[in-house]
KOLTOR-585694 format. One record per residue (C-alpha): residue number from 1; residue in one letter; x, z, y. Coordinates in nm, 4 decimals, decimal comma. Example, Ala and Ser with C-alpha at 12.3 -4.5 7.8 and 13.67 -1.06 7.14 Angstrom:
BEGIN
PT  nr rest     east       up    north
PT   1    A   1,2300   0,7800  -0,4500
PT   2    S   1,3670   0,7140  -0,1060
end
This chain:
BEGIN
PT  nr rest     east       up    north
PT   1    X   0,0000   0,0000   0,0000
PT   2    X   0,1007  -0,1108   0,3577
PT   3    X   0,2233   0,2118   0,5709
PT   4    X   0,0578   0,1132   0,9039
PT   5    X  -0,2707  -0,1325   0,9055
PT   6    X  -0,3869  -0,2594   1,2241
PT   7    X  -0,7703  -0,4643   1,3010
PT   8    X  -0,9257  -0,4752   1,6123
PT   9    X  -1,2688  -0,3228   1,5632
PT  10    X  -1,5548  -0,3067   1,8276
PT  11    X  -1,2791  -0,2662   2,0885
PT  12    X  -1,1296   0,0129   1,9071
PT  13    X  -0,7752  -0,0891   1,7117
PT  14    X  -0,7197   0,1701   1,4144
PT  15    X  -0,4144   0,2541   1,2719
PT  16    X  -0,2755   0,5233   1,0445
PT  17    X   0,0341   0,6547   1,0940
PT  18    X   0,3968   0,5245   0,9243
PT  19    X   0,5995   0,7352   0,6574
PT  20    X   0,5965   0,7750   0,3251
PT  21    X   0,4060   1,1474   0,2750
PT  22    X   0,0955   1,2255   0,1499
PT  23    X  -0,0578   1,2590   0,4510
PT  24    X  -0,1010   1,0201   0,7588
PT  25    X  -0,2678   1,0324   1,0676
PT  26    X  -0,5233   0,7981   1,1760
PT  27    X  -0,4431   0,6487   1,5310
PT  28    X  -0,6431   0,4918   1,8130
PT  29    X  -0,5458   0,1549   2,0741
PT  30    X  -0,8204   0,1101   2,2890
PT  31    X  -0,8772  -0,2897   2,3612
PT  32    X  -1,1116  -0,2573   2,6069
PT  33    X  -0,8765  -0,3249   2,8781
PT  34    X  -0,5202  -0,4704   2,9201
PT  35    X  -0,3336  -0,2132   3,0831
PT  36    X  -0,3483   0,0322   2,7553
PT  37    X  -0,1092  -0,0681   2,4679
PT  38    X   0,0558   0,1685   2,2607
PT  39    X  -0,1207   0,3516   1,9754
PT  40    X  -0,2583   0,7347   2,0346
PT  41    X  -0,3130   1,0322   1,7996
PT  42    X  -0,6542   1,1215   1,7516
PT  43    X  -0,5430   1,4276   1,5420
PT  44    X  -0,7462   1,3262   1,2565
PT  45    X  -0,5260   1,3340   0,9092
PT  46    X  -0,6045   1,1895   0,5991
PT  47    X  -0,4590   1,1328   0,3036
PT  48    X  -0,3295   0,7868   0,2965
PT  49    X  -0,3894   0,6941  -0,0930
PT  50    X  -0,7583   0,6491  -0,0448
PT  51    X  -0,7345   0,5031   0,2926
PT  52    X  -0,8580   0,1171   0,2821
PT  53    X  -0,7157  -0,1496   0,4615
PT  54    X  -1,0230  -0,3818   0,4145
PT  55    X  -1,3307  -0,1680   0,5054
PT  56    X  -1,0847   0,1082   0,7474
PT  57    X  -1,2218   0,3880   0,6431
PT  58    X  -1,1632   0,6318   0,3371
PT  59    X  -1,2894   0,5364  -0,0219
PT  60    X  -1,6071   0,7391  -0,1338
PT  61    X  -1,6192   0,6146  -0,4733
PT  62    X  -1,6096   0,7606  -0,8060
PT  63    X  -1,3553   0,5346  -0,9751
PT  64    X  -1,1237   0,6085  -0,6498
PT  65    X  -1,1820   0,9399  -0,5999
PT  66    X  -1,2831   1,1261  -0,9286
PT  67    X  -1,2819   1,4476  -0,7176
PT  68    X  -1,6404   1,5928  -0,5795
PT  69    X  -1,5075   1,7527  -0,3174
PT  70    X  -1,2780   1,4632  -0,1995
PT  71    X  -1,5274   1,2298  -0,1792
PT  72    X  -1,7406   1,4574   0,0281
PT  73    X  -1,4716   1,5455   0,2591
PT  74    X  -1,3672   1,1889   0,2877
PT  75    X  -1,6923   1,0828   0,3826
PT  76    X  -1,7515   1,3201   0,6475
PT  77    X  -1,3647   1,2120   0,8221
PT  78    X  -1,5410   0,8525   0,7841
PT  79    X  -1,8635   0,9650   1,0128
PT  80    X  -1,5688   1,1247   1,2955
PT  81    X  -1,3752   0,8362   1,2943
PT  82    X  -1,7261   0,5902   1,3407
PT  83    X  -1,8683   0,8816   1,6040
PT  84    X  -1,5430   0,9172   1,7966
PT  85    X  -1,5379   0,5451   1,8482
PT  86    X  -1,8596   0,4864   1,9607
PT  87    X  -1,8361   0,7816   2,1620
PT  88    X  -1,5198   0,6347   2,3553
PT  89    X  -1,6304   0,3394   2,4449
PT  90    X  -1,9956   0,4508   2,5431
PT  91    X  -1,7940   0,6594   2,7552
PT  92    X  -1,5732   0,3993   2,8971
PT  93    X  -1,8716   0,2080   2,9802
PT  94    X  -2,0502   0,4847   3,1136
PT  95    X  -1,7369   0,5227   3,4029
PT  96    X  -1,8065   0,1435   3,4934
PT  97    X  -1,4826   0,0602   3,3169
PT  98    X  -1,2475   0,3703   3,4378
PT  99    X  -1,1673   0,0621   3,7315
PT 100    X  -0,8636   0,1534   3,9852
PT 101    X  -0,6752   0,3968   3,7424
PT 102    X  -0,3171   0,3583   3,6117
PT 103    X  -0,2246   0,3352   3,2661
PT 104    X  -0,1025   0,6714   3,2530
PT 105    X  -0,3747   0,8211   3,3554
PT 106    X  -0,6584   0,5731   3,1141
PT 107    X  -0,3797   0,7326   2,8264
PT 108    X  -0,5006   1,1138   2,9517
PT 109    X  -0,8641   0,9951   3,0044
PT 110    X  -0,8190   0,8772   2,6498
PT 111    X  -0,6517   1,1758   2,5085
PT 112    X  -0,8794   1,4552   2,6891
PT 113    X  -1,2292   1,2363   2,5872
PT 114    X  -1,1011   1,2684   2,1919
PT 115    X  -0,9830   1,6083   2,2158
PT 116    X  -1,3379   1,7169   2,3844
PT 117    X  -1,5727   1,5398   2,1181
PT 118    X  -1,3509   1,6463   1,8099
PT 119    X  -1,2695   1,9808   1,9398
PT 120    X  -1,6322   2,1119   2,1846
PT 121    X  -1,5358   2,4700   2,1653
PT 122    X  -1,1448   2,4304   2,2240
PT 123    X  -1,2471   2,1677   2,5097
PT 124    X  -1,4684   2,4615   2,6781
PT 125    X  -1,2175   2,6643   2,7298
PT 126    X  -0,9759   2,4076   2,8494
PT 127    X  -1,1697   2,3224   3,1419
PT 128    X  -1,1695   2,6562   3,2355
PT 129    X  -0,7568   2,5759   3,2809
PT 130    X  -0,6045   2,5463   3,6314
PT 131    X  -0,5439   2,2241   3,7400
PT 132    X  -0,1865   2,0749   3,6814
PT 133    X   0,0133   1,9724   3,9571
PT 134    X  -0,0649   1,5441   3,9516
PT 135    X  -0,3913   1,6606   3,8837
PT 136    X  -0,3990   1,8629   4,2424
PT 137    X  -0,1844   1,5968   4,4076
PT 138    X  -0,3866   1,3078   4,3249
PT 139    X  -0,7005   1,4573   4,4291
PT 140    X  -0,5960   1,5289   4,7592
PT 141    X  -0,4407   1,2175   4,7876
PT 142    X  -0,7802   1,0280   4,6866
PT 143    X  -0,9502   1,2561   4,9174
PT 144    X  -0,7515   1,1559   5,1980
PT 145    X  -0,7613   0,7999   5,1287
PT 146    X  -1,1486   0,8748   5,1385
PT 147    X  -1,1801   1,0028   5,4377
PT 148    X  -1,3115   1,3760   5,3236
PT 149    X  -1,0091   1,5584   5,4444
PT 150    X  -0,9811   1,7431   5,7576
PT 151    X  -0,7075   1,8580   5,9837
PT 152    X  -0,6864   2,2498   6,1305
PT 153    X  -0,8895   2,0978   6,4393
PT 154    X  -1,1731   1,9528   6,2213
PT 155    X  -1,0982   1,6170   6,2506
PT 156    X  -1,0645   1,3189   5,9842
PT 157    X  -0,7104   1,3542   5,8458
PT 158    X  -0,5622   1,0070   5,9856
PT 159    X  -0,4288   0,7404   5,8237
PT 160    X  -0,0392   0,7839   5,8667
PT 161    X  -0,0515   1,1450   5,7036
PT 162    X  -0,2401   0,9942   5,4257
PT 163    X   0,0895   0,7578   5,3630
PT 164    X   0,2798   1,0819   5,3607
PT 165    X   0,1015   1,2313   5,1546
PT 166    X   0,0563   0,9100   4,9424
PT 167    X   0,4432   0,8741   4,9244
PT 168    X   0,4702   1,2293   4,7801
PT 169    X   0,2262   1,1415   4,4887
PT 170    X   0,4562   0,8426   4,4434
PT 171    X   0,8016   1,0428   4,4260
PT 172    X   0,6378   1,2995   4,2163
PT 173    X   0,4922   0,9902   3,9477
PT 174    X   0,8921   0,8434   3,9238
PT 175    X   1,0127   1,1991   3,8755
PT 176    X   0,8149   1,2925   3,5743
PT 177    X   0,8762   0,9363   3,4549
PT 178    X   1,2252   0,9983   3,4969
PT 179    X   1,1936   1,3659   3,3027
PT 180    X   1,0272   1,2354   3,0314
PT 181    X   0,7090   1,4716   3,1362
PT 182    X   0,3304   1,3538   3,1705
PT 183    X   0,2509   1,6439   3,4324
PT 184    X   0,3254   1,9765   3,4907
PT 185    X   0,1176   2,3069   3,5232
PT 186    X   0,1862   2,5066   3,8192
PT 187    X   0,3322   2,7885   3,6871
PT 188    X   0,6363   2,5490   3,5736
PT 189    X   0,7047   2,5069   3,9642
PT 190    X   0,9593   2,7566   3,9835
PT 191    X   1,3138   2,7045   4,1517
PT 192    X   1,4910   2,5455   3,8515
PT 193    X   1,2326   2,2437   3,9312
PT 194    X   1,2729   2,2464   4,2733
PT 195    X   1,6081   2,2256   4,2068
PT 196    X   1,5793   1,9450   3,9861
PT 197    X   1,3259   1,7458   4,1988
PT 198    X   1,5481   1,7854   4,4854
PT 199    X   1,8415   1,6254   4,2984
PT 200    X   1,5878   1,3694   4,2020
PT 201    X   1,5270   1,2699   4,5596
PT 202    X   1,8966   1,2764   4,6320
PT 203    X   1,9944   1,0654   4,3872
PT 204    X   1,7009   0,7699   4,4691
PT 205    X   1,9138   0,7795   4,8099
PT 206    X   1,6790   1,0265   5,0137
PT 207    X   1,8801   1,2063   5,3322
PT 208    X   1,8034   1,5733   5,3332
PT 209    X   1,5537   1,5218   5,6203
PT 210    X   1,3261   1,3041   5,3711
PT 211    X   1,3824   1,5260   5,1150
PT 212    X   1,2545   1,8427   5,3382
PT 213    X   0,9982   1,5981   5,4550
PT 214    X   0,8477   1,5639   5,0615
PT 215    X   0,9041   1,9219   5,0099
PT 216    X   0,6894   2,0358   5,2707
PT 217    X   0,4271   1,7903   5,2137
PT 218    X   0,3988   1,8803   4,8212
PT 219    X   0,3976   2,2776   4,9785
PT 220    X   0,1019   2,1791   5,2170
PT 221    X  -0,0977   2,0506   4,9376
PT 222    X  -0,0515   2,3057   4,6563
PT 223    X  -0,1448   2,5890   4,9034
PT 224    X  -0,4535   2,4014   5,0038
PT 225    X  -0,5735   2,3251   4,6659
PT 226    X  -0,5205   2,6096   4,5045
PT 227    X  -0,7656   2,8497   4,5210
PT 228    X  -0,6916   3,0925   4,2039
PT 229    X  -0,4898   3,3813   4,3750
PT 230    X  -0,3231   3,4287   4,0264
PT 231    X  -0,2476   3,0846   3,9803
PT 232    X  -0,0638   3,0652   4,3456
PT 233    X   0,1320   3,3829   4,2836
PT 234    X   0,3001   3,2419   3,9827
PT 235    X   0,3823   2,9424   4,1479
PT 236    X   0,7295   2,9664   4,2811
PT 237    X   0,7406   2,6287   4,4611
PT 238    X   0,4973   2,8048   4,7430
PT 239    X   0,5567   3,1893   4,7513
PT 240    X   0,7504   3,2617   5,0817
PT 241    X   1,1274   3,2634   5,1105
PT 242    X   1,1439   3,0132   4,7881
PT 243    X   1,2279   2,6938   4,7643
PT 244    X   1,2679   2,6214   5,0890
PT 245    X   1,2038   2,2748   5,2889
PT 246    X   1,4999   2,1809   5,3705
PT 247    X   1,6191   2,0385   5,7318
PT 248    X   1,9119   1,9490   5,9256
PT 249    X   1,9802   1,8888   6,2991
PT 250    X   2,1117   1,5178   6,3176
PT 251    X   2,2815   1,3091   6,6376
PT 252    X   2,0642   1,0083   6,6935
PT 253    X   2,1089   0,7722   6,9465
PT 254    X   1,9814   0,6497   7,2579
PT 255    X   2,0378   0,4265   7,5127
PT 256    X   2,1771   0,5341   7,8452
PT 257    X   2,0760   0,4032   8,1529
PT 258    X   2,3803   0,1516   8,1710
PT 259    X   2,2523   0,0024   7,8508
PT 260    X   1,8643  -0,0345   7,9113
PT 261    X   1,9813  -0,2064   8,2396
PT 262    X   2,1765  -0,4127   8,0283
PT 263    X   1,9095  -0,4850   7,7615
PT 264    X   1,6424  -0,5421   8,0800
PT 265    X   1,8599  -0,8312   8,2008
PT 266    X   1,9759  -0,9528   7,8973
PT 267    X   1,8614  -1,3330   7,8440
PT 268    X   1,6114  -1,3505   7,5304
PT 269    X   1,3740  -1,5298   7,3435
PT 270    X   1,0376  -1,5627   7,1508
PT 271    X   0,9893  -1,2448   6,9393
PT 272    X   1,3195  -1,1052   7,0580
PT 273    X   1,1986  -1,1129   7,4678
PT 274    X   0,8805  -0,9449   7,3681
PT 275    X   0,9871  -0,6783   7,1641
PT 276    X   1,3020  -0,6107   7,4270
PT 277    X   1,0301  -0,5550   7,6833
PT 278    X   0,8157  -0,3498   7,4502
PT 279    X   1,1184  -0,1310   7,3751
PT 280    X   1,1525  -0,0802   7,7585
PT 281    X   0,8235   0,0221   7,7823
PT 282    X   0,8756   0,3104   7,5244
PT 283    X   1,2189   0,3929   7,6804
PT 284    X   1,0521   0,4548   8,0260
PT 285    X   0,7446   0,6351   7,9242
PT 286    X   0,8865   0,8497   7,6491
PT 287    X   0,5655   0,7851   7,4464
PT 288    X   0,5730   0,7367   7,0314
PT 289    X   0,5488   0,3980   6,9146
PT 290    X   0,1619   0,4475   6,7510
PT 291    X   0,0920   0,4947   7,1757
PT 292    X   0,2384   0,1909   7,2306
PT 293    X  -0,0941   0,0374   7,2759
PT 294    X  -0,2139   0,2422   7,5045
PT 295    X   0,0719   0,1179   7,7604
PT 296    X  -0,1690  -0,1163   7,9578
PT 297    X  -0,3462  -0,1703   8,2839
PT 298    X  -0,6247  -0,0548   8,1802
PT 299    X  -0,5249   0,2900   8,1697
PT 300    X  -0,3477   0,2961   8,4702
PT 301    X  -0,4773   0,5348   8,7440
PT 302    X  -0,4240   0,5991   9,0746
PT 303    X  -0,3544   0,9609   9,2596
PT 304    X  -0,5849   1,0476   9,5285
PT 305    X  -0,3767   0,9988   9,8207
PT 306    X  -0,2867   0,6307   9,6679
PT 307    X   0,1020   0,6268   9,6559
PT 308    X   0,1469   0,6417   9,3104
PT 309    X  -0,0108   0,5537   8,9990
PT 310    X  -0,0082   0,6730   8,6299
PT 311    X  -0,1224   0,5508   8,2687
PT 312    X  -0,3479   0,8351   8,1007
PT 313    X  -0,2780   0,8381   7,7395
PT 314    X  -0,4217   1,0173   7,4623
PT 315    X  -0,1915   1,0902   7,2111
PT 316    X  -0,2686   0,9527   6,8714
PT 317    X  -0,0064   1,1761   6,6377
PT 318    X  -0,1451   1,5058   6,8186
PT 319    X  -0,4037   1,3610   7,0378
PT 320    X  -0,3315   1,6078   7,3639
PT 321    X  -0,3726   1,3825   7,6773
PT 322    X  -0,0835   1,3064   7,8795
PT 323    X  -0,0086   1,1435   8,2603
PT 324    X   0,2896   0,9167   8,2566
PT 325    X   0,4160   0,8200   8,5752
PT 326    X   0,4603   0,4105   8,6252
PT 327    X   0,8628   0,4402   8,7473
PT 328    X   1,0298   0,1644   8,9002
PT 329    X   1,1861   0,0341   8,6175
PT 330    X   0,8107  -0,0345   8,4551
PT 331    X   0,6714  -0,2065   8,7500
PT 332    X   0,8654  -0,5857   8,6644
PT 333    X   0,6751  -0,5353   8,2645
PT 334    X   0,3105  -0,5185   8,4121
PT 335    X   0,4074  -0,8217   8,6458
PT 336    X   0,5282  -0,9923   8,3841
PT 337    X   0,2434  -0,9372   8,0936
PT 338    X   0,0135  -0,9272   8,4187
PT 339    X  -0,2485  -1,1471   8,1912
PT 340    X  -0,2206  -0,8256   7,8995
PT 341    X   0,0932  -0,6878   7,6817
PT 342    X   0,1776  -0,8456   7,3325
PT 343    X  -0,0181  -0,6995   7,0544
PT 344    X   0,1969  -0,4096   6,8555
PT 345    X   0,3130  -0,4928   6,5079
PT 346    X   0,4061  -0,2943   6,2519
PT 347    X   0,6295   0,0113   6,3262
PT 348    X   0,8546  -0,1221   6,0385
PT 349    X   0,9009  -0,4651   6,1405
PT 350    X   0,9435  -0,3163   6,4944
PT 351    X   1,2734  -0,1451   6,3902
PT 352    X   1,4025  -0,4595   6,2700
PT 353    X   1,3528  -0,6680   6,5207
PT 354    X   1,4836  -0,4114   6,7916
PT 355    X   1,8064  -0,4014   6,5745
PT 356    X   1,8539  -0,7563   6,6034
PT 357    X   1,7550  -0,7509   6,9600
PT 358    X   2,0367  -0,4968   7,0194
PT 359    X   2,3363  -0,6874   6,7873
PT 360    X   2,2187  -1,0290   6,9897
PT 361    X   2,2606  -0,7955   7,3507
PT 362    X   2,6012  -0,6597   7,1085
PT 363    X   2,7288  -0,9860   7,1121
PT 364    X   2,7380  -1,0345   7,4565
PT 365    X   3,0516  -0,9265   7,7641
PT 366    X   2,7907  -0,7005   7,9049
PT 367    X   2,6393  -0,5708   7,5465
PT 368    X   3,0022  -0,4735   7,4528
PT 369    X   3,1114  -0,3308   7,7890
PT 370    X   2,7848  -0,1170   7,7569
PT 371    X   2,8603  -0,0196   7,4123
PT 372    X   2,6404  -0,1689   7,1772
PT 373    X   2,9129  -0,2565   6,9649
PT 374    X   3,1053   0,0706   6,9203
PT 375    X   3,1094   0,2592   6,6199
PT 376    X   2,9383   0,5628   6,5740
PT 377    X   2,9864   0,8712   6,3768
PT 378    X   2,6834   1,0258   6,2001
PT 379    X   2,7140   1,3945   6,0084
PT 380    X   2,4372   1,3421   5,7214
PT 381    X   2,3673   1,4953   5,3729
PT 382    X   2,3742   1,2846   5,1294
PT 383    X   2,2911   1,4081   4,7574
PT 384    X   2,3650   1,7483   4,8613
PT 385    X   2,6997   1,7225   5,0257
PT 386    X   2,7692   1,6694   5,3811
PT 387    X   2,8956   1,3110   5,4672
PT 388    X   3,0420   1,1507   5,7743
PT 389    X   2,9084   0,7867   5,8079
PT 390    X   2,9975   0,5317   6,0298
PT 391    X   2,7845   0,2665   6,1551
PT 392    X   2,7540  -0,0054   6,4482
PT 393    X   2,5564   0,1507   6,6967
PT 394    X   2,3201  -0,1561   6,7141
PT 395    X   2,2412  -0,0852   6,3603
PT 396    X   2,1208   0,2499   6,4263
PT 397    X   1,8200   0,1831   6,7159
PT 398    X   1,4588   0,2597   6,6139
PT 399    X   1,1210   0,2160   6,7972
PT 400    X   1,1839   0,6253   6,8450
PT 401    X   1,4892   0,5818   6,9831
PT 402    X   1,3015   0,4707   7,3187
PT 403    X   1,1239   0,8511   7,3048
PT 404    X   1,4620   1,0211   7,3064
PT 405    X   1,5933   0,8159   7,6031
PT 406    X   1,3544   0,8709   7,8197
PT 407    X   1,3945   1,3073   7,7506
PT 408    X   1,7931   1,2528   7,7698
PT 409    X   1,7731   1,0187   8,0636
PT 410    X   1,5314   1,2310   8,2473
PT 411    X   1,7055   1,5341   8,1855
PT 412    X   1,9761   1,3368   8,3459
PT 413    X   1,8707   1,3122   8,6299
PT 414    X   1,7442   1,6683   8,6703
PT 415    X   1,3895   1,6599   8,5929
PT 416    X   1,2854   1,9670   8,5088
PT 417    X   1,2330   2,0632   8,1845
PT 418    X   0,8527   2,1252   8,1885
PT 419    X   0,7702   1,8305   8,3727
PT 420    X   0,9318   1,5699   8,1280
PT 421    X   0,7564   1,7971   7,7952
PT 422    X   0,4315   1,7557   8,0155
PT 423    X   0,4995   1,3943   8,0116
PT 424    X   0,6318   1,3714   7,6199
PT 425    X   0,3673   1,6000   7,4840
PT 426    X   0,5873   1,8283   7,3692
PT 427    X   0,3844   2,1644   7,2784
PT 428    X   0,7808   2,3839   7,2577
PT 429    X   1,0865   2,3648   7,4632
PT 430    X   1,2657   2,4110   7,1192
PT 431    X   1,1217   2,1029   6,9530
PT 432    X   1,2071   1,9066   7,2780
PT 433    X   1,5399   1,9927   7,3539
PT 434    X   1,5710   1,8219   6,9715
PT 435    X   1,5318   1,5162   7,1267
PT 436    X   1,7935   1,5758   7,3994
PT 437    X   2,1094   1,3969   7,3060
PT 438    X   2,3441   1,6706   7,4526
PT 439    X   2,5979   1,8869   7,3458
PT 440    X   2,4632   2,2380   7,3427
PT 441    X   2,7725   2,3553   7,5900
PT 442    X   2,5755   2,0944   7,8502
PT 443    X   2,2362   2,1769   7,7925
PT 444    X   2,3014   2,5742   7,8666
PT 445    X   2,5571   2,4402   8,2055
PT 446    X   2,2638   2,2000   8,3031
PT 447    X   1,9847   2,5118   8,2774
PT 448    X   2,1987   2,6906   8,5022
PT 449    X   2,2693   2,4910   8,7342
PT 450    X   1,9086   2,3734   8,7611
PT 451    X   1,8267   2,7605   8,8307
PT 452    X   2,0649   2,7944   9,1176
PT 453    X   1,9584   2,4813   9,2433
PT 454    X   1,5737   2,6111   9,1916
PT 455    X   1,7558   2,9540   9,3256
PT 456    X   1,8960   2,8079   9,6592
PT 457    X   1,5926   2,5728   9,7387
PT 458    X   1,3967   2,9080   9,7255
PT 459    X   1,6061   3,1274   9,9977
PT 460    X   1,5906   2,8635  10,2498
end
């Protein structure tokens, strides 16, 4: 007799397991869609003499199976094999098809389904079970993506914290691919995972700001979902003071006032002239590049004596409402895109294009005078050890890049500090002075400075 026999049966393929025992287990591959292939255990044994490769199921007869008992028992592992099938796929069908879910999780669908109709009593209790961790994280995740979760204000969670969330479900799906592990239960989160996820991330090429980034997220949504108070205190991964997210403080650069007037008069074209002026328009606004939209005539007002005039944004990361003067340098953009501003693209394409923007302006007397060529030196960590990388510095502007020139270049020239976080939207003078490109030696001798200036004005 053959050690593994295979039909396709009413969408149902049945096997029984390889070896040469007594025993074998009979096996399940569900054909009612493509993405499942390989054979799963139903948990039913048999024993494998009286199994029949013509009719699959067991032989009930007399001349086969002399034995009373045998032929009773056989019989009845013939009716579970017949019910479990028909109760799979009338389940399948019942779910519309299980549409929209990966092939690992149709193999747990699959698994759980058998395990409740063979086992009712052992199933009972195992829905009574805390959730396991891809469990949690993909029902937040769908959530989001479905518009039911809220932020601490009560509004619709919006779409770009859904993609951070979204990547998290993704890292965490490639590390228990990589592990060899379908899921995890909570109580497994403990700090010999974290350490091992971490090293995961490091070694796909993550800095240790993206890896703190993913930590935090994956913290955010295990103390949100779960509710149990025992189940939270035996998860490591989110009791205080372990596992911590992990940050660094990292030089970044930004263009001086030398090099925006540079870039301003550079000569450009097509996509690179466009996205040149939208950069500018960042640079002297200090506004995030998801605002970038909101940069247009239409939401410029006026102040009531009528010198001056001001866009009024509303801020779409944090959505606090902000005046932004209209300085000098903005005045030749709105002449120029007098007829309305070129549509944003994506935030990703963006930073490409304003890289090649800067290596064209690089490439140039003036580019290199200005320094868009040098080299600069960046401290990062890189899979857990602290590296010094160098890099053009052309190679190294973002979209955000504009947001940090305008707080260093207004710091520059002596703003004060509240007025430029008023115009920023920065809630703490300790997350702005992040985005001041200054040694901290020069940010304390600028503060006091500004006070004795502040000091001085005030005796006259």
């Amino acid at each position: 007799m053959q050690n593994q026999i295979t039909i396709k049966m009413a969408g149902i393929q049945i096997s029984i397991s390889k070896g040469g025992g007594a025993e074998a287990e009979v096996r399940f591959r569900f054909s009612a869609t493509q993405t499942i292939k390989p054979f799963f255990s139903t948990g039913i044994h048999i024993i494998r003499e009286y199994w029949s490769p013509k009719t699959q199921k067991l032989s009930t007869s007399i001349k086969q199976v002399p034995d009373d008992d045998q032929r009773e028992r056989n019989a009845k592992i013939n009716k579970r094999i017949t019910n479990l099938k028909a109760h799979l796929l009338e389940a399948y069908t019942a779910q519309g098809g299980l549409n929209g879910r990966s092939s690992e999780e149709l193999k747990l669908w699959l698994l759980e389904e058998t395990n409740n109709f063979l086992h009712p009593k052992k199933s009972e209790t195992k829905k009574k079970k805390n959730k396991t961790l891809m469990q949690i994280v993909h029902e937040f995740c769908s959530d989001g993506k479905e518009g039911r979760l809220l932020n601490d204000n009560g509004e619709r969670l919006k779409p770009s914290s859904v993609r951070v969330y979204a990547q998290v479900e993704g890292w965490l799906k490639k590390f228990c691919k990589h592990s060899s592990v379908a899921d995890y239960e909570t109580d497994e989160l403990n700090e010999r995972w974290y350490a091992a996820f971490v090293k995961f991330l490091y070694d796909q090429g993550l800095r240790k700001n993206s890896v703190g980034k993913h930590i935090k997220s994956l913290k955010t949504v295990l103390r949100k979902r779960i509710d149990d108070p025992e189940q939270a205190a035996k998860c490591a991964f989110i009791v205080r003071g372990k596992c911590k997210v992990l940050h660094e403080r990292v030089k970044n650069v930004y263009l001086d006032e030398n090099k925006l007037h540079v870039m301003a008069n550079a000569r450009l074209n097509g996509y690179m002239d466009r996205v040149r002026d939208q950069f500018l328009l960042l640079c002297w606004t200090g506004q995030r590049y998801s605002d970038l939209g909101q940069l247009i005539p239409d939401n410029i007002d006026t102040t009531d004596d009528g010198k001056h005039r001001f866009f009024k944004v509303k801020q779409t990361k944090t959505g606090a409402l902000v005046y932004i003067p209209v300085l000098p340098e903005v005045e030749p953009l709105l002449e120029k895109y007098r007829d309305g501003f070129p549509a944003p693209i994506s935030n990703q394409k963006f930073n490409n294009f304003i890289k090649d923007v800067c290596k064209t302006i690089s490439e140039t007397d003036d580019g290199k005078e200005a320094g868009f060529d040098d080299i600069v030196e960046l401290e990062r960590t890189l899979n857990a050890e602290k590296t010094t990388l160098s890099e053009k510095f052309y190679n190294l502007v973002t979209s955000h890049s504009g947001r940090r020139s305008f707080a260093t270049n207004m710091f520059e020239r002596n703003w004060p500090t509240q007025i430029i976080m008023g115009i920023t939207g920065h809630e703490t003078e300790e997350v702005f002075r992040i985005y001041i490109e200054k040694d901290p030696e020069e940010l304390r001798k600028h503060q006091i400075e500004s006070f004795f200036k502040f000091f001085d004005n005030g005796q006259q």
